[in-house]
TORPA-4810 file (N, C-alpha, C, O; in nm, 3 decimals):
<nodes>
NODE_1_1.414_-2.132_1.267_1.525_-2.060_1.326_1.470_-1.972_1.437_1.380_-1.889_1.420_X
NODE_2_1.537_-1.997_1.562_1.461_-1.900_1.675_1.510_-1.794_1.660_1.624_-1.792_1.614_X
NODE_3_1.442_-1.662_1.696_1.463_-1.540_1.647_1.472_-1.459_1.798_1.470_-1.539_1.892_X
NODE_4_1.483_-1.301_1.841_1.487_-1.281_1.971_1.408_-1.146_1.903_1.456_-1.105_1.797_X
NODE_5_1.279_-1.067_1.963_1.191_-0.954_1.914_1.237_-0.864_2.051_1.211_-0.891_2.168_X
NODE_6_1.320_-0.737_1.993_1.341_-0.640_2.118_1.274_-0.544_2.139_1.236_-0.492_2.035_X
NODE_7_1.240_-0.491_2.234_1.122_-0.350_2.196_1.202_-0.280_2.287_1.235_-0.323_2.398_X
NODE_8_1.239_-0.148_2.227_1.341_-0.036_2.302_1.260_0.042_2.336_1.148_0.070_2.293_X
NODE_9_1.346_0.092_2.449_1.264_0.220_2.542_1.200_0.375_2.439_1.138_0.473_2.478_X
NODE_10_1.248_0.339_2.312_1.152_0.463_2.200_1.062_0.412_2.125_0.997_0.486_2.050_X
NODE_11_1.042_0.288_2.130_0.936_0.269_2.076_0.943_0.155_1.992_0.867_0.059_1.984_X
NODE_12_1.052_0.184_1.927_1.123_0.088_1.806_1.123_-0.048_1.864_1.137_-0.089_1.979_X
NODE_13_1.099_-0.119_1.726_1.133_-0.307_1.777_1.245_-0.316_1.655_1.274_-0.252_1.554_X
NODE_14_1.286_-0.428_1.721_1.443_-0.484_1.666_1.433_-0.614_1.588_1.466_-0.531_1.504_X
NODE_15_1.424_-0.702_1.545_1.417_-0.858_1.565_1.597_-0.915_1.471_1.658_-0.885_1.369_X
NODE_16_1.613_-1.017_1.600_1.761_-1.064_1.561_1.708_-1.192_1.582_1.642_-1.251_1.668_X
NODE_17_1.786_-1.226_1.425_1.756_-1.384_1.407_1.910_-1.450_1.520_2.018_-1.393_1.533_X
NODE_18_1.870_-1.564_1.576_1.960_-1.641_1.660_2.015_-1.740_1.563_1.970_-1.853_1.545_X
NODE_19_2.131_-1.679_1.494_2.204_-1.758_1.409_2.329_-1.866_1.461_2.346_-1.987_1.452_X
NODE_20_2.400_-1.763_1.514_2.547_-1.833_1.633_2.462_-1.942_1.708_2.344_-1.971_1.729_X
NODE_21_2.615_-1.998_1.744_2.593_-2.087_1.863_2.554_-2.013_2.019_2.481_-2.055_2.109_X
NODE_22_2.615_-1.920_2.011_2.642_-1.834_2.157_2.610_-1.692_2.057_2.661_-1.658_1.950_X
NODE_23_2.493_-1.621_2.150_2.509_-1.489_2.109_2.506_-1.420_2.220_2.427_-1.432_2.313_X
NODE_24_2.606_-1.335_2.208_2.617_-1.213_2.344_2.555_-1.112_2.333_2.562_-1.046_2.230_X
NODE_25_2.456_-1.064_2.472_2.443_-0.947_2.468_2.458_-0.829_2.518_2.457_-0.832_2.641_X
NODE_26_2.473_-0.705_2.464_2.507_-0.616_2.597_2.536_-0.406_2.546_2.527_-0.386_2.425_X
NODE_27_2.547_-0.356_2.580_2.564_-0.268_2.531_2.710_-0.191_2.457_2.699_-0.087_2.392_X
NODE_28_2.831_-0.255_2.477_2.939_-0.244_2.352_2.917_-0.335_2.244_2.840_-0.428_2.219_X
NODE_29_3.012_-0.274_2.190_2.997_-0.266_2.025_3.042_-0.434_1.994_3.002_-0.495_1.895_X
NODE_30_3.125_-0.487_2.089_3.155_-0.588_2.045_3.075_-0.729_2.074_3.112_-0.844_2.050_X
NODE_31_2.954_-0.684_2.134_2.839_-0.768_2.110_2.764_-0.812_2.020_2.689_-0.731_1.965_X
NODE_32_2.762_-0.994_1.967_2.677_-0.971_1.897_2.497_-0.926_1.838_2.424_-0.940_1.739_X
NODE_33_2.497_-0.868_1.973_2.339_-0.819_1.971_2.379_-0.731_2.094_2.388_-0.751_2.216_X
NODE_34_2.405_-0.584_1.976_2.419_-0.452_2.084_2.308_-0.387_2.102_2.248_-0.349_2.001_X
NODE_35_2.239_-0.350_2.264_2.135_-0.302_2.323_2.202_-0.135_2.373_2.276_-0.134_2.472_X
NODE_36_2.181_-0.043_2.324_2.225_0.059_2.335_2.122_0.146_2.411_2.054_0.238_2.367_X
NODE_37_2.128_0.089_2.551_2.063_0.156_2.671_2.112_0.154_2.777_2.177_0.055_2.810_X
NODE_38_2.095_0.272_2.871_2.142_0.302_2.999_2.141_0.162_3.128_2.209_0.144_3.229_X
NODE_39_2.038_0.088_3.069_1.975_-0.051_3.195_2.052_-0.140_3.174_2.050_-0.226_3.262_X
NODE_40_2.158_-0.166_3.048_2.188_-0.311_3.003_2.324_-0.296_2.989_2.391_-0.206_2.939_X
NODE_41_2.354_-0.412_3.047_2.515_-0.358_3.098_2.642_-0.384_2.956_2.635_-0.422_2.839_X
NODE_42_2.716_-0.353_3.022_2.838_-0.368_2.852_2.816_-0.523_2.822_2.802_-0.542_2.702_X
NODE_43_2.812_-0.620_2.888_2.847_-0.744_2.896_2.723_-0.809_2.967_2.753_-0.881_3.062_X
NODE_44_2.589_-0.797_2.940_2.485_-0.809_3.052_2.444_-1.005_2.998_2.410_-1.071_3.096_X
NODE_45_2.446_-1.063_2.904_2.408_-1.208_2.872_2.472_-1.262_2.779_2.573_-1.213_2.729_X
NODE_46_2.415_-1.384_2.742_2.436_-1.517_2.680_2.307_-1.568_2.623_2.220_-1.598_2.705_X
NODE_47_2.283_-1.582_2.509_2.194_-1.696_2.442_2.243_-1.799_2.435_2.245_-1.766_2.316_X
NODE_48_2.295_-1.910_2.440_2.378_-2.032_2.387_2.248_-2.140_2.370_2.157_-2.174_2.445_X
NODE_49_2.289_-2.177_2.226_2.212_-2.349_2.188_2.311_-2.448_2.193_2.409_-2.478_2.125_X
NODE_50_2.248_-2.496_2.309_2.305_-2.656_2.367_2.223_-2.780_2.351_2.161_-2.802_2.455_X
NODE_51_2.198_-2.876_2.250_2.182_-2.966_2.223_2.020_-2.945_2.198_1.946_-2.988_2.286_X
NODE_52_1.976_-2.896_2.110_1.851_-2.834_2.080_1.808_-2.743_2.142_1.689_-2.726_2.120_X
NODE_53_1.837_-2.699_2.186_1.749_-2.562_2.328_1.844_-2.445_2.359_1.967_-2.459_2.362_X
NODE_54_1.788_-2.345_2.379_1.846_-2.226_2.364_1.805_-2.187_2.591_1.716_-2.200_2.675_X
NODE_55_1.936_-2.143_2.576_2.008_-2.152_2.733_2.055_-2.003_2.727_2.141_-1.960_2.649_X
NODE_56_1.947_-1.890_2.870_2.020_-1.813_2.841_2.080_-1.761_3.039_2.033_-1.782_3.151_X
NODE_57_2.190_-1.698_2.990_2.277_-1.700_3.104_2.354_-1.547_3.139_2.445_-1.490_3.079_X
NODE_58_2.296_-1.515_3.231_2.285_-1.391_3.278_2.450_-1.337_3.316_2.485_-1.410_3.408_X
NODE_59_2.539_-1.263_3.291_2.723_-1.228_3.281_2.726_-1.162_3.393_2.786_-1.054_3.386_X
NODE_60_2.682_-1.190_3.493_2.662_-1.057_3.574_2.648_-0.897_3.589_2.696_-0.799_3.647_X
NODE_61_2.566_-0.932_3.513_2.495_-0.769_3.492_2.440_-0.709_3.603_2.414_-0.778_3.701_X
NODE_62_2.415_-0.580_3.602_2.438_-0.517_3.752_2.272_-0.473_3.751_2.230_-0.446_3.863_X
NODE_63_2.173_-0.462_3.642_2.032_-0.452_3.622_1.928_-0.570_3.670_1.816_-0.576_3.721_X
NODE_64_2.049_-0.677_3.614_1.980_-0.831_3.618_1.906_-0.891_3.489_1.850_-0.814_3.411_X
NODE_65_1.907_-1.026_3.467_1.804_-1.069_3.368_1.708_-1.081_3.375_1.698_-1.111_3.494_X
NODE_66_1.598_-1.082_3.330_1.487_-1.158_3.368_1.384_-1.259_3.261_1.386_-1.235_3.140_X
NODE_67_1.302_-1.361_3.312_1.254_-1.394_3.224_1.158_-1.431_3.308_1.174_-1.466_3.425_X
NODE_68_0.978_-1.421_3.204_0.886_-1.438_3.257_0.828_-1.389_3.402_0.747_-1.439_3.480_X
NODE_69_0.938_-1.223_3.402_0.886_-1.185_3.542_1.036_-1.214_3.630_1.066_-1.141_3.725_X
NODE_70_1.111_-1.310_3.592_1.125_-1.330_3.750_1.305_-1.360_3.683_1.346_-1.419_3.583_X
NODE_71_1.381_-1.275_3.809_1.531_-1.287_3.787_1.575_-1.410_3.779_1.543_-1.497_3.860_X
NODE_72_1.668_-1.433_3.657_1.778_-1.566_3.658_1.875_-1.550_3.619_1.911_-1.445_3.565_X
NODE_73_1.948_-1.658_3.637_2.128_-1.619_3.594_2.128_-1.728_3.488_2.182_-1.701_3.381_X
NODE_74_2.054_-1.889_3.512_2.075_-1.943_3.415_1.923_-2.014_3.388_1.859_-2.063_3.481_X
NODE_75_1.870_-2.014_3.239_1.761_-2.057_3.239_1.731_-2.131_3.095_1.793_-2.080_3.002_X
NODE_76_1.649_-2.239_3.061_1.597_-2.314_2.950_1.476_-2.232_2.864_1.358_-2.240_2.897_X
NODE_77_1.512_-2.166_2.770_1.425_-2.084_2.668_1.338_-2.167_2.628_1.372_-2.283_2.604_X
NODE_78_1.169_-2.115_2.606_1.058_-2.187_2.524_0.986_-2.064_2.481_0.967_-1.958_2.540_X
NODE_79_0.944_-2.111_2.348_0.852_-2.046_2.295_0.785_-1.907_2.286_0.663_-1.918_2.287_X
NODE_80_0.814_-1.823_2.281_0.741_-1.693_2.335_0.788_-1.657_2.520_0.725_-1.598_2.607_X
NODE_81_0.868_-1.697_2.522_0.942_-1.663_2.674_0.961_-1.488_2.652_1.013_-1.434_2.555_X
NODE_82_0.898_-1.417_2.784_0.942_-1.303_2.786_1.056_-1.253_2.862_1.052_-1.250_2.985_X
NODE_83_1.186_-1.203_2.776_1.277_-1.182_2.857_1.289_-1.022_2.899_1.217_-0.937_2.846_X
NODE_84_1.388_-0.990_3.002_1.394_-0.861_3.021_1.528_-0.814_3.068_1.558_-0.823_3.187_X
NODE_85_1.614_-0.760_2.975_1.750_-0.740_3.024_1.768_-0.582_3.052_1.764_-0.499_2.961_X
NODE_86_1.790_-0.545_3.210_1.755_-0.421_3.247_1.663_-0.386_3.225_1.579_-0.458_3.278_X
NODE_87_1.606_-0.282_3.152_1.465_-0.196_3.140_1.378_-0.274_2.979_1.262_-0.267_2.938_X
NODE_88_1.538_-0.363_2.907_1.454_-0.341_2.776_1.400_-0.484_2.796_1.452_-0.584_2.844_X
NODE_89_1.261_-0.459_2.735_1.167_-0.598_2.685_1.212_-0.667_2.581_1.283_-0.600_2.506_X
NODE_90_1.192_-0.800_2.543_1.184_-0.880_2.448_1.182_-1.038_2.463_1.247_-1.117_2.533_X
NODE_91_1.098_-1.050_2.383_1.065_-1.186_2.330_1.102_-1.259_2.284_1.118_-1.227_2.166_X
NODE_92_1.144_-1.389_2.312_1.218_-1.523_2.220_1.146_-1.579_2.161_1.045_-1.601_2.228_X
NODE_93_1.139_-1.633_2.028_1.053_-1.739_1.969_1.148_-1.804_1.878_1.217_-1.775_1.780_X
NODE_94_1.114_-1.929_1.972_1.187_-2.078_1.930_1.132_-2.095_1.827_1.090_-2.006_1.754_X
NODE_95_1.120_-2.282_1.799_1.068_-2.357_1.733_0.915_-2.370_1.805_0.938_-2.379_1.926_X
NODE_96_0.810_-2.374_1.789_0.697_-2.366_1.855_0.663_-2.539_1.839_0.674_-2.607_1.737_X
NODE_97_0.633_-2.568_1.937_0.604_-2.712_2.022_0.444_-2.767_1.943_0.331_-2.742_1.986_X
NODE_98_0.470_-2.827_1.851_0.350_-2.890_1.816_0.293_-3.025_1.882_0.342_-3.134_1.854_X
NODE_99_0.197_-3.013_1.962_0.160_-3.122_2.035_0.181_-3.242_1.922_0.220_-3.215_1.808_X
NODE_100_0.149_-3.379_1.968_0.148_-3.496_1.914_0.049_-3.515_1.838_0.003_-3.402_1.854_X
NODE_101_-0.008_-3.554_1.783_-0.119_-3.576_1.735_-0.168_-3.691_1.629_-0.138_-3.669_1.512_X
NODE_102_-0.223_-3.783_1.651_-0.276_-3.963_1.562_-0.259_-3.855_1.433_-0.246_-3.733_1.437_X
NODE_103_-0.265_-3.937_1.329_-0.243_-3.932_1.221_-0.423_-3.935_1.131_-0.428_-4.055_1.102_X
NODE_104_-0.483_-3.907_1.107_-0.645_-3.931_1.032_-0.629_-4.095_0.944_-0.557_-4.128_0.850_X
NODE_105_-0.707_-4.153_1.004_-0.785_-4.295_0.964_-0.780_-4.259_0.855_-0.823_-4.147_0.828_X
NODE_106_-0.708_-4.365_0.724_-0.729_-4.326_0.601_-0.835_-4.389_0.545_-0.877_-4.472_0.626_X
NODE_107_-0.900_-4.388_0.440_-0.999_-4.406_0.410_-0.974_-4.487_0.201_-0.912_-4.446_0.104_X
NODE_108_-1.034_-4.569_0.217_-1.025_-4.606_0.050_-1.087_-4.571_-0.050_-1.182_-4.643_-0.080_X
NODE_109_-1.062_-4.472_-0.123_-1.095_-4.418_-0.266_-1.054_-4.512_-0.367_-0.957_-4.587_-0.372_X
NODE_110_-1.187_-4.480_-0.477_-1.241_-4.577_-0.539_-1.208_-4.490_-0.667_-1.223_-4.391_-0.597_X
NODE_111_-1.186_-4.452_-0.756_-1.156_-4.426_-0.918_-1.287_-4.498_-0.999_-1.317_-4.617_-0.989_X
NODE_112_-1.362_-4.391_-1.084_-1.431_-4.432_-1.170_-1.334_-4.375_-1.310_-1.272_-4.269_-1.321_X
NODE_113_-1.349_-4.489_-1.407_-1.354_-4.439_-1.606_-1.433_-4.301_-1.585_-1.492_-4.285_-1.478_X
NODE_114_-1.437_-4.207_-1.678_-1.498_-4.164_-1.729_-1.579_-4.226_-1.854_-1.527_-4.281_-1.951_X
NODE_115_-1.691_-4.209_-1.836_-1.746_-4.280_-1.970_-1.767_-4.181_-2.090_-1.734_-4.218_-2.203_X
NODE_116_-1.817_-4.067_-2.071_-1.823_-3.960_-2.148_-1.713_-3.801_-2.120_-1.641_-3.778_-2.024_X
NODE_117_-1.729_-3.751_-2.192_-1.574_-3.651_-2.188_-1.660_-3.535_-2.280_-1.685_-3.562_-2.398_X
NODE_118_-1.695_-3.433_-2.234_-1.728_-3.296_-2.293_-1.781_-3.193_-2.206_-1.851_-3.209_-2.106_X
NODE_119_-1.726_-3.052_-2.273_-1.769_-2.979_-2.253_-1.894_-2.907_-2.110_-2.002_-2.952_-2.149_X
NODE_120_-1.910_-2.863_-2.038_-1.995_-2.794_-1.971_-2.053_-2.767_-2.093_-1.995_-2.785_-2.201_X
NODE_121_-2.192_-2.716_-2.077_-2.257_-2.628_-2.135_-2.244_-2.460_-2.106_-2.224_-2.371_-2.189_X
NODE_122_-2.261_-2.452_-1.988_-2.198_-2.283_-1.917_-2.018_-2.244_-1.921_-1.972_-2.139_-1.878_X
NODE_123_-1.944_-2.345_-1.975_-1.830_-2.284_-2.030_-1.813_-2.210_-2.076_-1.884_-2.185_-2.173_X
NODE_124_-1.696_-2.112_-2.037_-1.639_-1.991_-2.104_-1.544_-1.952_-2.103_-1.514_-1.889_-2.002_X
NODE_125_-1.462_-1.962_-2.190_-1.320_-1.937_-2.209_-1.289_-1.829_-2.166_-1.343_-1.727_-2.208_X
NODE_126_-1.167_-1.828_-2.046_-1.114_-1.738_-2.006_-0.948_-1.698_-2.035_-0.892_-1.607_-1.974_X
NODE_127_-0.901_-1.757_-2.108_-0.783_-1.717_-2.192_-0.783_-1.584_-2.208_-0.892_-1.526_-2.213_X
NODE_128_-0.660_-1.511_-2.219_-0.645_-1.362_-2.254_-0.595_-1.385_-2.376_-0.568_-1.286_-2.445_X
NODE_129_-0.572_-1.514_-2.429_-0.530_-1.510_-2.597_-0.604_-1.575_-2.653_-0.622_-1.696_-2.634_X
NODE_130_-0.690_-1.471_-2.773_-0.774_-1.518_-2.823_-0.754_-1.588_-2.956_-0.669_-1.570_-3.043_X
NODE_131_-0.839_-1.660_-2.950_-0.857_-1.791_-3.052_-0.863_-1.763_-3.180_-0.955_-1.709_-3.242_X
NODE_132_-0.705_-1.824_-3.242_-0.721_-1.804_-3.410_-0.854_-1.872_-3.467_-0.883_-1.988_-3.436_X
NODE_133_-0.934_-1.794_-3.554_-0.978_-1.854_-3.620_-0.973_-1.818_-3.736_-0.961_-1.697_-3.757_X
NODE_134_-0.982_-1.938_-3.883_-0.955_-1.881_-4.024_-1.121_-1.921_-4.054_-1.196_-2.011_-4.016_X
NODE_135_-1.135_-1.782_-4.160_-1.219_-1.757_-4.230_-1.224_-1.818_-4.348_-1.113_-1.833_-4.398_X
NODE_136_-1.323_-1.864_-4.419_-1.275_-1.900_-4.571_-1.342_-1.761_-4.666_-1.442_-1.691_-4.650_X
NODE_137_-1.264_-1.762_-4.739_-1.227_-1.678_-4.861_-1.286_-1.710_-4.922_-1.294_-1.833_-4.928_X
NODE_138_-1.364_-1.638_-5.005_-1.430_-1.680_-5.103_-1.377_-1.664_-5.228_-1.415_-1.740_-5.316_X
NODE_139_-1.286_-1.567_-5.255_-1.228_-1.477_-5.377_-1.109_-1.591_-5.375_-1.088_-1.674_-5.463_X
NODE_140_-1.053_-1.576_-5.277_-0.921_-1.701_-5.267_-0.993_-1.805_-5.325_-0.958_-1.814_-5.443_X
NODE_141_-1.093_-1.902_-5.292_-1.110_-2.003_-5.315_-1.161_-2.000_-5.452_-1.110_-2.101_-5.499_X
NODE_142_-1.235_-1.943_-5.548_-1.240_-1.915_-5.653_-1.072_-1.918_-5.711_-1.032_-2.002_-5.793_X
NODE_143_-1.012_-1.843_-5.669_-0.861_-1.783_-5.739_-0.784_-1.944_-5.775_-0.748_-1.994_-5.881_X
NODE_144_-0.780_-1.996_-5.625_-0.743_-2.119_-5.633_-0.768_-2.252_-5.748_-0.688_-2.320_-5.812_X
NODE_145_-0.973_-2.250_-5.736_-0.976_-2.350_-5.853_-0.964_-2.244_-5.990_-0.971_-2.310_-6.094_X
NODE_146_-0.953_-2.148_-6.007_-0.907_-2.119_-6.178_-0.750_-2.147_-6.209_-0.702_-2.161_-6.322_X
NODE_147_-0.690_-2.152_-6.107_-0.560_-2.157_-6.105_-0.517_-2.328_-6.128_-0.414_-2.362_-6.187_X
NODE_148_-0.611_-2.420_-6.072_-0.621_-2.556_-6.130_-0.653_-2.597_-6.216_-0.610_-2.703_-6.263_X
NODE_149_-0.773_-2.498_-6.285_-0.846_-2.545_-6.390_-0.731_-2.505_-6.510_-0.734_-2.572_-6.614_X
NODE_150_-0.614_-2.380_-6.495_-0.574_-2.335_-6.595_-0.408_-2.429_-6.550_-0.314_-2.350_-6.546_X
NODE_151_-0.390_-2.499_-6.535_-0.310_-2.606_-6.463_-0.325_-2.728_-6.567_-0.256_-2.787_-6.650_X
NODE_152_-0.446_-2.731_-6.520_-0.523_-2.880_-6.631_-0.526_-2.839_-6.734_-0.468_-2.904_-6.821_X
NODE_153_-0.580_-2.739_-6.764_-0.570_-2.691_-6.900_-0.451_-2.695_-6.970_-0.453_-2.756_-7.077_X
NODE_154_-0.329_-2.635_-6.928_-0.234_-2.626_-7.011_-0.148_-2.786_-7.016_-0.059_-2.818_-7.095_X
NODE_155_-0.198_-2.855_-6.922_-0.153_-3.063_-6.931_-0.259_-3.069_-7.033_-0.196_-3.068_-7.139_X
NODE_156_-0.341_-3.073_-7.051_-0.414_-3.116_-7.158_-0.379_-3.083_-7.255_-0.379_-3.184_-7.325_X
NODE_157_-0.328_-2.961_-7.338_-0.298_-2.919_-7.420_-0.203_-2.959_-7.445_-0.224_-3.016_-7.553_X
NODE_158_-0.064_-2.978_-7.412_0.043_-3.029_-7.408_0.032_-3.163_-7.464_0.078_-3.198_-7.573_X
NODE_159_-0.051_-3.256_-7.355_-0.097_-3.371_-7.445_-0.131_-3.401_-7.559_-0.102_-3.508_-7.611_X
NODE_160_-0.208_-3.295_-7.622_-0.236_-3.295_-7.732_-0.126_-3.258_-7.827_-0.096_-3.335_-7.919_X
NODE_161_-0.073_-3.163_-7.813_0.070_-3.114_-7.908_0.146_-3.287_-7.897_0.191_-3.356_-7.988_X
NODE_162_0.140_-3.307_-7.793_0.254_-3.399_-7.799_0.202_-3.542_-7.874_0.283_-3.624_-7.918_X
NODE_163_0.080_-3.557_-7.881_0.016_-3.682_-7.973_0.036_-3.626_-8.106_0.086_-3.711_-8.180_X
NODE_164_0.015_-3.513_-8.165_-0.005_-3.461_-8.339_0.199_-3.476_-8.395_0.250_-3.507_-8.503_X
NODE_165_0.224_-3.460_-8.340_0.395_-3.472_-8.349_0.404_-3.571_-8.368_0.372_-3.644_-8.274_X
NODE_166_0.462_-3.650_-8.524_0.510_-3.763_-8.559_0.619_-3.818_-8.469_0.689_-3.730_-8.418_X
NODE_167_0.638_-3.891_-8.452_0.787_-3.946_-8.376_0.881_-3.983_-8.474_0.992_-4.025_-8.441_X
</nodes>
């Protein structure tokens, strides 16, 4: 999107994106790009984009336009064009003109398998969440087989009650 960079007589820069088809400029209010200085007349230009290109066209302003130095009434905008409406400076920037340029000779890459798959040796985990790891228990694991053994125990017993019982 070409944009227009204003630099006012205090110091201040402006930048107005060139949205419209036609943007007017000038110092009333009913411009859409009001320059609120003594040099630039109520009604002093025209930006207009006409079929890709930005055309700008001087309303007869009594300061004059200028671009690149030098007065016009109607002129073809490029790139970093410096304009000058009355006293104030500013800059247009288009679409910037990328020369042509061949395309790079492609070249054929070849894909190997991996044959092996591990680890660096100088690896080091850089995660900020650190890695569950479970401990084994020793008290648990004790708890666990008495808790089987007294499991079996009471099937065994059972078995037995249940063989001494006549049917």
């Amino acid at each position: 999107m070409a944009k227009l960079q204003i630099f006012l007589q205090d110091g201040t820069q402006i930048s107005h994106d060139l949205t419209d088809k036609k943007t007017t400029v000038g110092r009333v209010a009913d411009n859409i790009l009001q320059i609120e200085d003594g040099s630039v007349s109520s009604r002093h230009a025209e930006i207009v984009e006409e079929a890709d290109a930005y055309h700008l066209h001087d309303t007869g302003s009594t300061n004059g336009t200028f671009l690149n130095g030098e007065q016009v009434t109607d002129a073809v905008l490029s790139h970093a064009d410096e304009i000058r409406f009355g006293m104030v400076e500013c800059v247009f920037h288009g679409e910037e003109e990328v020369p042509d340029q061949p395309l790079p000779e492609s070249t054929a890459v070849t894909a190997e398998v991996a044959r092996i798959s591990a680890r660096p040796p100088e690896f080091v985990c850089s995660s900020p969440i650190p890695k569950i790891v479970r401990k084994r228990d020793p008290a648990a694991i004790s708890l666990y087989a008495a808790a089987v053994v007294g499991i079996l125990a009471i099937a065994g017993a059972t078995a037995l009650i249940l063989k001494m019982v006549p049917p």
